[in-house]
FIFI-474434 format. One record per residue (C-alpha): residue number from 1; residue in three letters; x, y, z. Coordinates in Angstrom, 1 decimal. Layout:
! residues N
   n res     xx     yy     zz
 NUM Ala      X      Y      Z
...
This chain:
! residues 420
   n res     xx     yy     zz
   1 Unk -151.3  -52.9  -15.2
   2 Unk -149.4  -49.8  -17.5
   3 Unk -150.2  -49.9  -20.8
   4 Unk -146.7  -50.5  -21.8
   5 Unk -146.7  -54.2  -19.5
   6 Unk -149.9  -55.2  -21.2
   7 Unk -147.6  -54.9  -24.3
   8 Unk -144.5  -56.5  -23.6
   9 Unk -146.9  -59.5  -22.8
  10 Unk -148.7  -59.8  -25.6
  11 Unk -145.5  -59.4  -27.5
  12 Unk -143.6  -61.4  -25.4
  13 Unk -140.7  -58.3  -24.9
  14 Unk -139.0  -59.5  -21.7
  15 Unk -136.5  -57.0  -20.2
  16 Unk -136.3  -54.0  -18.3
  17 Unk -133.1  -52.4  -19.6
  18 Unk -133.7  -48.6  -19.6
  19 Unk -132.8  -48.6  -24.1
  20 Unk -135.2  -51.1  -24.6
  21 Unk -137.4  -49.1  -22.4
  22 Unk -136.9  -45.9  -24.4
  23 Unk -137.3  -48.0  -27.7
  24 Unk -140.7  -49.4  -26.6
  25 Unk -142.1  -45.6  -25.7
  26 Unk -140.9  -44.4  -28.6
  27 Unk -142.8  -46.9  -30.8
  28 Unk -146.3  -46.5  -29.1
  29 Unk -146.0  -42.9  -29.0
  30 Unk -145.6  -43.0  -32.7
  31 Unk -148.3  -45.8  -33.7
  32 Unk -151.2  -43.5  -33.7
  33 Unk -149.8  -41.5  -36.5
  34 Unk -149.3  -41.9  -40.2
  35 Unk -145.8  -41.5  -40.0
  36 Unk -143.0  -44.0  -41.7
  37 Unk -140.9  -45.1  -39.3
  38 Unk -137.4  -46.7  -39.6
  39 Unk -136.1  -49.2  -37.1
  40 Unk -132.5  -50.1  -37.0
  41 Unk -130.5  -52.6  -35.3
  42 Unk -128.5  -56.1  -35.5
  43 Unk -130.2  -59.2  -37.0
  44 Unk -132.2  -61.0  -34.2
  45 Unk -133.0  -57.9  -31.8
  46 Unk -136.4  -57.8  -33.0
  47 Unk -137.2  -55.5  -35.5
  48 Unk -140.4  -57.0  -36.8
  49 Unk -141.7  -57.9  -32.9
  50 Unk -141.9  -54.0  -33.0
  51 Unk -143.4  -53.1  -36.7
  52 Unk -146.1  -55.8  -35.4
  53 Unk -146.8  -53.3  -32.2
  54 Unk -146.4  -50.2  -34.5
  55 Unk -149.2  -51.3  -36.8
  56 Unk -151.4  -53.0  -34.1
  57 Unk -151.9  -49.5  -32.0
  58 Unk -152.4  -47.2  -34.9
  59 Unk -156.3  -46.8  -36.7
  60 Unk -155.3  -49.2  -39.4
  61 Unk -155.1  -52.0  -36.7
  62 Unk -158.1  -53.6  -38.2
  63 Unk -156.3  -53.8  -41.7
  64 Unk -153.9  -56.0  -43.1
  65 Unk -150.3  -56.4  -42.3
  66 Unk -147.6  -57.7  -44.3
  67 Unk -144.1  -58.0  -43.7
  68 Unk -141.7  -58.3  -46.5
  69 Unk -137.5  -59.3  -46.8
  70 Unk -136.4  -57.3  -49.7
  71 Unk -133.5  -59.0  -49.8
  72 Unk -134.7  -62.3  -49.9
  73 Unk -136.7  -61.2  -53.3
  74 Unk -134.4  -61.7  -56.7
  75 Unk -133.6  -58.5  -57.9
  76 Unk -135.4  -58.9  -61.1
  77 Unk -138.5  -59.9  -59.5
  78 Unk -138.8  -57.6  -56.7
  79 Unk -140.6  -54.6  -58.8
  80 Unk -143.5  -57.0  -59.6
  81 Unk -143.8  -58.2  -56.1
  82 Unk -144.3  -54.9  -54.9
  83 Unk -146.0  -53.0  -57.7
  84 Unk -147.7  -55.4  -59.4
  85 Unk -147.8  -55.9  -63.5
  86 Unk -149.7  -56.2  -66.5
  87 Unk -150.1  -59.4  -69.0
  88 Unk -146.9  -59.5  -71.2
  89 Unk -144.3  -57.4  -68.9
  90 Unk -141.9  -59.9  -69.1
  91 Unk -141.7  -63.7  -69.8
  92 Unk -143.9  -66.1  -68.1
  93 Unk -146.2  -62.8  -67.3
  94 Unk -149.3  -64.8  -68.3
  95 Unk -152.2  -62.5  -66.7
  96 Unk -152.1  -59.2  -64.8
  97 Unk -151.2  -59.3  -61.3
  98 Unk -151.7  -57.1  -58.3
  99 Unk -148.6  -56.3  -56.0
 100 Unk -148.7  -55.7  -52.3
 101 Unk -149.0  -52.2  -52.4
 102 Unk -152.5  -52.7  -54.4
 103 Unk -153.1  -55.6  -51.9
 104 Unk -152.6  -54.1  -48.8
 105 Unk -154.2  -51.2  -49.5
 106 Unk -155.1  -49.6  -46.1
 107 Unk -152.8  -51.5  -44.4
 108 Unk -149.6  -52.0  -43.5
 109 Unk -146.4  -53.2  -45.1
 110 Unk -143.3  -54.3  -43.2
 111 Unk -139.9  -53.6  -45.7
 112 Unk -137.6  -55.6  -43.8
 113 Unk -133.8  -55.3  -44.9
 114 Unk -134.3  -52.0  -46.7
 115 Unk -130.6  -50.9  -47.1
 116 Unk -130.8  -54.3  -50.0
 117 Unk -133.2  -53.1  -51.8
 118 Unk -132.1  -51.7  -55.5
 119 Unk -131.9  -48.4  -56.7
 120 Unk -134.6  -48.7  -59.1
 121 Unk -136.9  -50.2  -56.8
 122 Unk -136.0  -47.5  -54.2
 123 Unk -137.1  -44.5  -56.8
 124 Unk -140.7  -46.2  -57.2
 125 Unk -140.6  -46.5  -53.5
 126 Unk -140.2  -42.8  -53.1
 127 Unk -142.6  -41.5  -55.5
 128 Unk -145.1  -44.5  -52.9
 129 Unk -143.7  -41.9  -50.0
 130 Unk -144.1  -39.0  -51.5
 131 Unk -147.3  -39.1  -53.4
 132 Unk -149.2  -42.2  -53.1
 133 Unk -149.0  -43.3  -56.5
 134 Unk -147.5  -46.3  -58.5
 135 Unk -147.9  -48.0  -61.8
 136 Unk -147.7  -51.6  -62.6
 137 Unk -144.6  -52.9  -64.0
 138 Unk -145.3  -53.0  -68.4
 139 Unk -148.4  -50.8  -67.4
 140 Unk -148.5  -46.6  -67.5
 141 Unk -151.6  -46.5  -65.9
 142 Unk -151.2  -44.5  -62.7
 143 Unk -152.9  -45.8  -59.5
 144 Unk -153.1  -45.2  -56.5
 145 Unk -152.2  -46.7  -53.1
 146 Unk -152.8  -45.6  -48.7
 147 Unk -150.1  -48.1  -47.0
 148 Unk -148.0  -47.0  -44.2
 149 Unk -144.7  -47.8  -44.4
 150 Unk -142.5  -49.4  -41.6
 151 Unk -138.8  -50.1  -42.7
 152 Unk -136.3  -51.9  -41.1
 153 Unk -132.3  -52.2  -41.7
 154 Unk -129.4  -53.8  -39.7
 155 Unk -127.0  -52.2  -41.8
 156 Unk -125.9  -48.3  -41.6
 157 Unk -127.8  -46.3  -44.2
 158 Unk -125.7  -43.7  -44.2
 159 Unk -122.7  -45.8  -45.5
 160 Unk -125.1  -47.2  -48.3
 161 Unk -125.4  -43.2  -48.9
 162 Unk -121.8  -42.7  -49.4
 163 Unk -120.8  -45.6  -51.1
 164 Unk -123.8  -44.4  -53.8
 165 Unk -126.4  -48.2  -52.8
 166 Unk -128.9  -46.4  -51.1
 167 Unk -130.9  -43.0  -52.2
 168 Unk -130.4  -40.1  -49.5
 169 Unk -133.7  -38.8  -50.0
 170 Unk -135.4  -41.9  -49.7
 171 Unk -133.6  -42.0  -46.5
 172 Unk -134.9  -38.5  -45.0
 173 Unk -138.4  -39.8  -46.1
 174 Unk -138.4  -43.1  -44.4
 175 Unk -136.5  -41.8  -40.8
 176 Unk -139.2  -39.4  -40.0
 177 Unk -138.9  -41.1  -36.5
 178 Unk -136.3  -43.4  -36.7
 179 Unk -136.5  -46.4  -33.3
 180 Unk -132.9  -47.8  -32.7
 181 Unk -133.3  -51.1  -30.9
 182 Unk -130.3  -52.0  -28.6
 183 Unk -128.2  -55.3  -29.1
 184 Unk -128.5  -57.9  -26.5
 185 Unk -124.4  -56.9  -25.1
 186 Unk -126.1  -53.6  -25.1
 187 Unk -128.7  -54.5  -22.0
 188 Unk -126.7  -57.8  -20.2
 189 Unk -129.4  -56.8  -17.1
 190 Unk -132.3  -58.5  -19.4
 191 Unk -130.4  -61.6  -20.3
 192 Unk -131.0  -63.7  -17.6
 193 Unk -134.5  -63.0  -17.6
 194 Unk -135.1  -63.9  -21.1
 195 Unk -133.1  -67.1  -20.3
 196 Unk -135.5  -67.9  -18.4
 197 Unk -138.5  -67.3  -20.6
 198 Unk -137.4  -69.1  -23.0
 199 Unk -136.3  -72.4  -21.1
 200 Unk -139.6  -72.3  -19.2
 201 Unk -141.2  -71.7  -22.3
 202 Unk -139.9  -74.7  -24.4
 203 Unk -140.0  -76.6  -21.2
 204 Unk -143.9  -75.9  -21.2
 205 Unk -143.9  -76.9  -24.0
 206 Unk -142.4  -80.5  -24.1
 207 Unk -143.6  -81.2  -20.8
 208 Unk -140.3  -81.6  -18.9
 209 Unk -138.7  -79.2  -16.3
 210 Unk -137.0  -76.1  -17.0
 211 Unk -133.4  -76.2  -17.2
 212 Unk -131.5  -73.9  -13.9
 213 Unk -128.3  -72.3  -13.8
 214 Unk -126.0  -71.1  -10.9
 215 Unk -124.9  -67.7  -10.8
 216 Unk -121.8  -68.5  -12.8
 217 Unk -123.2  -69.9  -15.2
 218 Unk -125.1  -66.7  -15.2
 219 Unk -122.2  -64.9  -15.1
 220 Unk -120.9  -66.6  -18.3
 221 Unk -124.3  -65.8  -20.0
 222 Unk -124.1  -62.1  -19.2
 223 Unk -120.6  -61.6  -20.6
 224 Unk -120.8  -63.5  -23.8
 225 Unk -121.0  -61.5  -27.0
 226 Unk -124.3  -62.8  -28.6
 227 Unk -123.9  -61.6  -32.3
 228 Unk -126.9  -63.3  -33.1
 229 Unk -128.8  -61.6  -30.4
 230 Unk -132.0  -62.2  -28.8
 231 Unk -132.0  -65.4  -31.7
 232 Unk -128.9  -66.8  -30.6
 233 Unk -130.0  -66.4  -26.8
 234 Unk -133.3  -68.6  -27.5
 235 Unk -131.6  -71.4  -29.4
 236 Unk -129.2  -71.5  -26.7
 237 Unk -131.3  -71.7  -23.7
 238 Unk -133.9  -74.7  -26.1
 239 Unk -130.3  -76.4  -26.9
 240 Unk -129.1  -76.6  -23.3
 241 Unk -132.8  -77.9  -22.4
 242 Unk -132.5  -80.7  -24.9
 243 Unk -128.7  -81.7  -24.7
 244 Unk -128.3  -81.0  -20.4
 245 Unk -128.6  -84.9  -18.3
 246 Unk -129.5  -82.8  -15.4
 247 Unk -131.9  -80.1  -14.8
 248 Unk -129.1  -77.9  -12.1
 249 Unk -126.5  -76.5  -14.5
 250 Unk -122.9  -75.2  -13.5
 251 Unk -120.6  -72.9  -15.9
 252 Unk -118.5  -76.1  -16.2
 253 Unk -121.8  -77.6  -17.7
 254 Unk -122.5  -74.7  -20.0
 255 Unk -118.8  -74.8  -21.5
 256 Unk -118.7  -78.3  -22.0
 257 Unk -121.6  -78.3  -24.0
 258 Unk -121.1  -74.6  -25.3
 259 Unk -117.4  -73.7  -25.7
 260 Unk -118.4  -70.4  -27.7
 261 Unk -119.5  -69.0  -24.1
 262 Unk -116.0  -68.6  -23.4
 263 Unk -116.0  -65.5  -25.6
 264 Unk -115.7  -62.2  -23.6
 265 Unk -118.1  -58.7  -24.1
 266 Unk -115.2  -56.7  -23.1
 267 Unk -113.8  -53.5  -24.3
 268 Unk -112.2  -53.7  -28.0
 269 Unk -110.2  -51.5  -30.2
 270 Unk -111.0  -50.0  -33.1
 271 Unk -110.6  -50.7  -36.7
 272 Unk -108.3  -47.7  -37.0
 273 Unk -106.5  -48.5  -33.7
 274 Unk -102.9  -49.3  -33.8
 275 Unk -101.8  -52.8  -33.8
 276 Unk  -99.4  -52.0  -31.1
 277 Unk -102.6  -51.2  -29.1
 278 Unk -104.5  -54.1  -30.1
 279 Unk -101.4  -56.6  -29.0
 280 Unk -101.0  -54.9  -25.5
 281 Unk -104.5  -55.7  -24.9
 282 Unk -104.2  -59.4  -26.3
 283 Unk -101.4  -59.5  -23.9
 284 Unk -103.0  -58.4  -20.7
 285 Unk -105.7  -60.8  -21.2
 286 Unk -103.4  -63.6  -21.9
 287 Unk -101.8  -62.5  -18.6
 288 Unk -105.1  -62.5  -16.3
 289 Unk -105.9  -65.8  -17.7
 290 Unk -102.6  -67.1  -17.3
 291 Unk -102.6  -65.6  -13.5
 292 Unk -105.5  -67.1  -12.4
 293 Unk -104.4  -70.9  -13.7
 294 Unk -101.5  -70.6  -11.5
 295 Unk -103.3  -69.2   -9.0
 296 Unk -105.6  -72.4   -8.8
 297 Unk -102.6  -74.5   -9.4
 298 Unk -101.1  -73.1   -6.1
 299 Unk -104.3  -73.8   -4.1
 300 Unk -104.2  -77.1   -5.3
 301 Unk -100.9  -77.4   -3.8
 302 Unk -101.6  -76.2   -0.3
 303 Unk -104.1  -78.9    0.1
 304 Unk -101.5  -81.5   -1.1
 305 Unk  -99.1  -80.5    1.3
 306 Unk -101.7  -80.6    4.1
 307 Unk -103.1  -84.0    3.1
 308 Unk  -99.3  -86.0    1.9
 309 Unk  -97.3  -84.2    4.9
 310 Unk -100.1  -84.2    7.7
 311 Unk  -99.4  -80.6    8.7
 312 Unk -101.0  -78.6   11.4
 313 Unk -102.6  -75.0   10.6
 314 Unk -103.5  -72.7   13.4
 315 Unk -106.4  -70.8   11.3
 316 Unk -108.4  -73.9    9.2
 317 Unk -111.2  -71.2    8.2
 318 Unk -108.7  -70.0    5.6
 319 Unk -107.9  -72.5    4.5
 320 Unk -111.4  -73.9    3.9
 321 Unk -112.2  -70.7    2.3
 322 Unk -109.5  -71.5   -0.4
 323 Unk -111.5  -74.5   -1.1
 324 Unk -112.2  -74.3   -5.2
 325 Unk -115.7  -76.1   -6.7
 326 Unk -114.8  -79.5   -7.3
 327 Unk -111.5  -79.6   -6.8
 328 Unk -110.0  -81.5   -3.9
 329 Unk -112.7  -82.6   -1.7
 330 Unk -111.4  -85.7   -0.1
 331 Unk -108.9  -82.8    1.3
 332 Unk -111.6  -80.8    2.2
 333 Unk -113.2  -83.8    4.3
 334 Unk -110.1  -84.6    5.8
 335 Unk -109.3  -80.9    7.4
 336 Unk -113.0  -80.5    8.8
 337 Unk -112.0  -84.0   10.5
 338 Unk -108.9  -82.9   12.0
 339 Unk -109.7  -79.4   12.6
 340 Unk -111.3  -80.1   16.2
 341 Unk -108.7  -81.8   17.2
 342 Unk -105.5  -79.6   15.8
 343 Unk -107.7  -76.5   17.4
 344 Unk -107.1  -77.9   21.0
 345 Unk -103.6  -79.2   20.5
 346 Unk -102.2  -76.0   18.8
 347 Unk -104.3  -74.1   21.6
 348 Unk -102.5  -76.4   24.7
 349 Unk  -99.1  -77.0   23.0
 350 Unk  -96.4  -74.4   23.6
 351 Unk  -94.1  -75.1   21.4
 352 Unk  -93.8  -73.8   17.9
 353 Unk  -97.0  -75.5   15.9
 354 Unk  -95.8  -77.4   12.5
 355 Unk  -97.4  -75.0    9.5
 356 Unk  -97.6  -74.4    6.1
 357 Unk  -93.9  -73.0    4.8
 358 Unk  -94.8  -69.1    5.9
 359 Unk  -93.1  -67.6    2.7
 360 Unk  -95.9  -70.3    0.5
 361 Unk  -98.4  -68.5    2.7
 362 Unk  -97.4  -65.3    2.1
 363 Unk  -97.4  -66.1   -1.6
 364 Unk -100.7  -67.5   -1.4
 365 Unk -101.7  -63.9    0.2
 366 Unk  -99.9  -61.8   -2.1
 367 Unk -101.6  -64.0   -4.9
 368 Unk -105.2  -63.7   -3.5
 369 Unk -104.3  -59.7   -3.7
 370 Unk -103.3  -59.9   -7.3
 371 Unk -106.7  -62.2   -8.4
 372 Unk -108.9  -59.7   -6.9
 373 Unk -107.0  -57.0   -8.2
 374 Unk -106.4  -57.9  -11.3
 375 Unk -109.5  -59.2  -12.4
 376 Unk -110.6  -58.9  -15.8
 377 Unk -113.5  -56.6  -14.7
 378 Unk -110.9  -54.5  -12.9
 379 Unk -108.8  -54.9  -15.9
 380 Unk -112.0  -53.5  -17.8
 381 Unk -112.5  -50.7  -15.5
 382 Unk -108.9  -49.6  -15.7
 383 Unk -109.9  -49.3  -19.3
 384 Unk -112.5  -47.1  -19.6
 385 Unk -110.7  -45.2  -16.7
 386 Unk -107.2  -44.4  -18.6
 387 Unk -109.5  -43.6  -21.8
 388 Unk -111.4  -41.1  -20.2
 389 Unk -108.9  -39.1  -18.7
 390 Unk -107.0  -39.3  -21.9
 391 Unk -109.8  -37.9  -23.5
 392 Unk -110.6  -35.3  -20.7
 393 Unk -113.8  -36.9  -19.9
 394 Unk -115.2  -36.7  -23.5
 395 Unk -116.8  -39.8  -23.4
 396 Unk -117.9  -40.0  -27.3
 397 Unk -113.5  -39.8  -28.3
 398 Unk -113.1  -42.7  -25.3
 399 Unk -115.7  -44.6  -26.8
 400 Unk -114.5  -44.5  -30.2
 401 Unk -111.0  -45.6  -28.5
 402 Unk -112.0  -48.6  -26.8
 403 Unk -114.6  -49.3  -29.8
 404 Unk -118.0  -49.5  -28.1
 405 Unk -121.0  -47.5  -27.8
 406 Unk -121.1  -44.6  -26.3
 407 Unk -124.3  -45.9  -24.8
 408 Unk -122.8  -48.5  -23.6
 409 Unk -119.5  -46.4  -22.1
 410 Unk -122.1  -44.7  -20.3
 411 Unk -123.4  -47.8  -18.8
 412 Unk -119.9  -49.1  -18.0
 413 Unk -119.3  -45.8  -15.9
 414 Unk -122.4  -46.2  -14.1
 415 Unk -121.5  -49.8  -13.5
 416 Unk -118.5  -49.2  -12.4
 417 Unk -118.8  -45.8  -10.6
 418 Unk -116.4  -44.5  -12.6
 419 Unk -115.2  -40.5  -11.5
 420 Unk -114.8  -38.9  -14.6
């Protein structure tokens, strides 16, 4: 067993995803050293899974480790907390009080939500960085403090910069190696995997059986959004465990009891996109949607007009194959019935067989060809496509067009095959 499975077990990091992979060799390549490190990413991708891994594989691994949410500490408390003060500071300061840079001493501390902390904090902070030293809030006793520091933001640091909430050099001191963890939309290969960990898991757990799903269900999992991430995902897949009457779930299950999952991961535009753009879009996904009701619609009718009209159709494969998931079984039943015995008439009888109107059958093939078509992955693809080329293949100015990633443009290429 690799080094790196023996820690996405102990750790519980499920997922293969080449980014998360990167992310993970990054932080153990980094662990032994004294380094600070800053990990970025959304809420709920787990940025303090990995400080956790950072701090257990360096040579302070047998110290202690603390994880703190600046921004959960009131700004007029949050110097004590981490410096510590003196008897008389400040009301209610009754005794002197160590902080948890005295306290963890050796160790190291977790600063989770950096980009809140406040600018006077931030300068005490950097004289931490730079030379070791603090002094207690009410105190001007200089001491002295060995902590690593591991920080952590899911907002853009460099914005905070600009707009004057975050120091610059504090940044450059904390980003010596800076670990960008990918969103869950960012790696839809490891969704279904960590699905499943985490029904099984809570299944384990309350002693019942895991939940299942089919593969559109699947489908619908892999597509959705997920702004609350690798979070969201787990109180999903605990939710459907709880609220499901059966263990075998369809996508029609899933959107009954999770209409959110409707929402689509595809390609949007940017804030500084036109809103001429951004209605043609809407449009052609109102469209595809639209297409494919009526395209049920008229399936549904070909079975009718079989079952009310008792008609005869040379080729029943077909239209068994138009048979949708639920809909119109006793029609179903009642061609695989007939079909023997139409077979051997139609075969014997020389005159003209009674059929389906040809021009509804040559809708129904014309309509087949524009659902396959025209399929909101297609739709995608022709995307990413016309972006490209409008950009002469410079994927980072077609990324910033369709407003994703340009990781994740390359992934869509790849997906896709696109020819660039």
């Amino acid at each position: 067993m690799s080094n790196y499975t023996s820690i996405k077990r102990r750790y519980g990091i499920v997922g293969r995803s080449p980014v998360l992979e990167n992310a993970l060799h990054t932080a153990v390549r980094v662990a032994p050293t004294e380094l600070s490190i800053l990990i970025t990413g959304e809420s709920g991708v787990g940025k303090e899974v990995f400080s956790r891994i950072i701090h257990d594989n360096s040579p302070r691994k047998h110290e202690k480790f603390i994880a703190i949410n600046c921004g959960a500490i009131p700004e007029g408390t949050i110097n004590s907390e981490l410096f510590g003060h003196v008897k008389g500071a400040f009301t209610n300061a009754t005794g002197d009080r160590k902080g948890y840079f005295e306290t963890y001493d050796g160790g190291t501390i977790f600063l989770d939500e950096i980009g809140e902390m406040p600018l006077d904090t931030q300068t005490y902070l950097l004289r931490v960085l730079e030379s070791g030293e603090f002094i207690r809030v009410g105190s001007s006793t200089v001491q002295r403090t060995d902590v690593r520091i591991v920080a952590a933001t899911n907002r853009k640091l460099t914005d905070r910069i600009k707009s004057g909430k975050f120091r610059e050099d504090l940044y450059y001191r904390l980003a010596t190696v800076n670990i960008e963890l990918p969103s869950l939309r960012e790696r839809p290969e490891d969704i279904y995997l960590l699905f499943r960990y985490f029904a099984n898991n809570f299944a384990e757990r309350q002693g019942f059986d895991p939940v299942q799903i089919d593969d559109e269900a699947r489908w619908l999992l892999e597509n959705y959004r997920w702004p609350g991430n690798i979070r969201e995902l787990k109180n999903v897949a605990e939710q459907l465990s709880i609220l499901a009457e059966k263990r075998d779930l369809t996508a029609v299950d899933l959107l009954s009891m999770m209409p959110k999952l409707r929402e689509r991961n595809l390609p949007a535009v940017t804030a500084n996109a036109s809103s001429d753009g951004m209605q043609e879009r809407e449009i052609l996904y109102k469209v595809l949607f639209d297409m494919k009701s009526d395209l049920n619609d008229l399936k549904g009718l070909i079975f009718e007009l079989i079952r009310n009209n008792d008609l005869r159709v040379p080729d029943m494969g077909k239209i068994r194959s138009l048979q949708l998931p639920g809909a119109y079984p006793d029609a179903a039943d009642e061609i695989d019935r007939r079909a023997g015995v139409e077979m051997e008439e139609f075969r014997s009888n020389t005159e003209d067989p009674i059929i389906v109107d040809t021009g509804l059958q040559r809708a129904y093939d014309r309509s087949e060809i524009v659902e396959e078509d025209l399929s909101l992955a297609n739709a995608e693809r022709e995307l990413i496509s016309k972006a490209l080329k409008k950009h002469n293949g410079r994927r980072k100015e077609a990324s910033n067009e369709l407003g994703i990633s340009e990781r994740t443009l390359y992934r869509k290429i790849k997906e896709y095959e696109i020819e660039e």
